[in-house]
N, C-alpha and C positions, 0 to 999 in steps of 0.2 A: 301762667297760661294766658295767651295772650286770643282774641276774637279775631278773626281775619276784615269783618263786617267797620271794625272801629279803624283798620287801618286807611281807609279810602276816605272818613269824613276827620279834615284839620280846622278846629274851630281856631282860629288867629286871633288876635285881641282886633283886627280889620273887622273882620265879619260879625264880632261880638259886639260893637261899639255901633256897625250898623245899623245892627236889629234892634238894639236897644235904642237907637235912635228912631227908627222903624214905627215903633212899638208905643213908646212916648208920641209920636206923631199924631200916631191914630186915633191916644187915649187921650190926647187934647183936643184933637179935633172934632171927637164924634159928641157930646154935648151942643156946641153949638151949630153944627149939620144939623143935630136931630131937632133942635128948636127951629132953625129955618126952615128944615124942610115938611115942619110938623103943618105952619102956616102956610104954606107955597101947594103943598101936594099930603092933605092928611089920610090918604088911603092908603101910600105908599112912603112915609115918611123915615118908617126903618130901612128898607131897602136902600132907600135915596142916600140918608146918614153914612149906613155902612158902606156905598161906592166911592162916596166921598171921604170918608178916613180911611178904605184901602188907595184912594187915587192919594192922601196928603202923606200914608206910611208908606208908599214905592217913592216916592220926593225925598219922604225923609232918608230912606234907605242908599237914596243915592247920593247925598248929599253928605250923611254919616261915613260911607265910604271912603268918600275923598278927600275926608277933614281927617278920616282914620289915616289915612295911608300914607300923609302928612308926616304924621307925630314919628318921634322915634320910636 
């Protein structure tokens, strides 16, 4: 028996190589965001952190894509 819902989403080893690129991006960068930004702006330092590792995992995202699409 098969879901109708599973036919429309193809995870590619592209897209999985991505994210996983994505994902790494963001869990490296948010430590050192959060220490600059703790110094710079400490009322809003999480905030600041996390705009900054989703702004460095959409880079990675698309960076991982292209290095993906590459490979055989």
């Amino acid at each position: 028996m098969r879901s109708t819902s599973s036919s429309n989403v193809r995870w590619t080893k592209d897209r999985l190589g991505a994210y996983l690129a994505a994902t790494t991006g963001f869990l490296f960068a948010l430590p050192p965001a959060f220490e600059t930004a703790r110094r710079l702006v400490p009322d809003h330092a999480h905030t600041l952190a996390a705009l900054v590792g989703f702004a460095v995992a959409a880079l990675a995202h698309r960076l991982g894509l292209r290095v993906m699409r590459r490979l055989p």
